[in-house]
N, C-alpha and C positions, 0 to 999 in steps of 0.2 A: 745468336750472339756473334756468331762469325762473319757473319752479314753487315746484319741493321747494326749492330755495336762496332765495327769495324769503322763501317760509312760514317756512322754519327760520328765518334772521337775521332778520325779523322779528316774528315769534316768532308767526306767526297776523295779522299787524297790530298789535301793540301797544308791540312796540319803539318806545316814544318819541323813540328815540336815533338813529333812521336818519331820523327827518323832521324834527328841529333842525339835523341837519346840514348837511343840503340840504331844504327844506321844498318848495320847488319841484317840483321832478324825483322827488324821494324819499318826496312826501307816500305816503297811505293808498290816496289817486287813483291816485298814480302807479304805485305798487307793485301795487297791482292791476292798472291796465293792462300791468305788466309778465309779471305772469301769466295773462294775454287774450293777449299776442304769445307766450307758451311756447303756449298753446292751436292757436295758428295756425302751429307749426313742428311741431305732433303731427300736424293735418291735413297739411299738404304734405308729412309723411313716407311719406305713401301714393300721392302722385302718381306716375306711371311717367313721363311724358314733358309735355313743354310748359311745364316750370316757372321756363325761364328769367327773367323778367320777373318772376314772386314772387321768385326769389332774389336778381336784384336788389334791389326793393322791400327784401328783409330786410336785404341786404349796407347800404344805405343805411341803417337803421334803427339796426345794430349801429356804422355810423363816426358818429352824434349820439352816443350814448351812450358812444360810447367817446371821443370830442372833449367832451363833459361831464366825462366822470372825471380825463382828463388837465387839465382848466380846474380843476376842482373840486382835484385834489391842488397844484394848483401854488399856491394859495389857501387853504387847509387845512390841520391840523395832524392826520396819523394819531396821532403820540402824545397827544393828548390825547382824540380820540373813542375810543382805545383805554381811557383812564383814565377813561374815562366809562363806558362798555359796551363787553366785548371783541365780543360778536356785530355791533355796529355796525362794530368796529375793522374786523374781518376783513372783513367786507362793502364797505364801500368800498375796501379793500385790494384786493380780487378782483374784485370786477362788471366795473368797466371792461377790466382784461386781458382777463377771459372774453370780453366782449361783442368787444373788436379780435379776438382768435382768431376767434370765429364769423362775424365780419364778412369773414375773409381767405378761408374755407369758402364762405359763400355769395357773394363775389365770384368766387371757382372756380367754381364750377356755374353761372353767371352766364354768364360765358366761354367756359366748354366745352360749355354746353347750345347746341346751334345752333338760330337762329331758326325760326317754324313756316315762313316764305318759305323760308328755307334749305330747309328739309324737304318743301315743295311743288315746289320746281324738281326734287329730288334723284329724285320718286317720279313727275313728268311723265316 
């Protein structure tokens, strides 16, 4: 999602329609960085153990963004970024859900990953 869904709705970066809408959070910068944080969810899919403290890190990264979207729609008019650009439309439509779901994912593995102290008392 952070990736391929980034690239598509913005179309490569040039959807102008996703960075008027939020120029902040949604610039060219941003958007990019948001494809640097898919980069770093490809890596930790190969960790086997000790990742609790990344998935925290993550779990906190997806509840900004996802506290952005919901600020950002309660301020915003979908049907108009929609009659501007539908790929815009749909994009802000969707990022924030996506990002709360992945946030409730890596709050779970958060939680249930036990600490490496946990793990060092369990193997004494």
């Amino acid at each position: 999602m952070n990736i391929g869904g980034v690239l598509i709705f913005s179309r490569a970066f040039t959807n102008a329609a996703i960075n008027r809408a939020d120029p902040v959070v949604m610039s060219n910068f941003g958007l990019l960085m948001i494809t640097v944080w898919g980069l770093a969810y490809l890596g930790a899919a190969n960790i086997d153990s000790g990742i609790k403290w990344l998935a925290g890190a993550f779990a906190i990264e997806k509840l900004v963004y996802g506290v952005v979207w919901i600020n950002w729609l309660s301020n915003h008019s979908l049907a108009q970024l929609y009659s501007e650009d539908v790929f815009a439309g749909v994009f802000y439509s969707i990022y924030g859900a996506n990002d709360l779901a992945f946030m409730l994912f890596f709050a779970y593995v958060f939680f249930r990953e036990p600490s490496r102290s946990s793990v060092a008392r369990k193997e004494a």
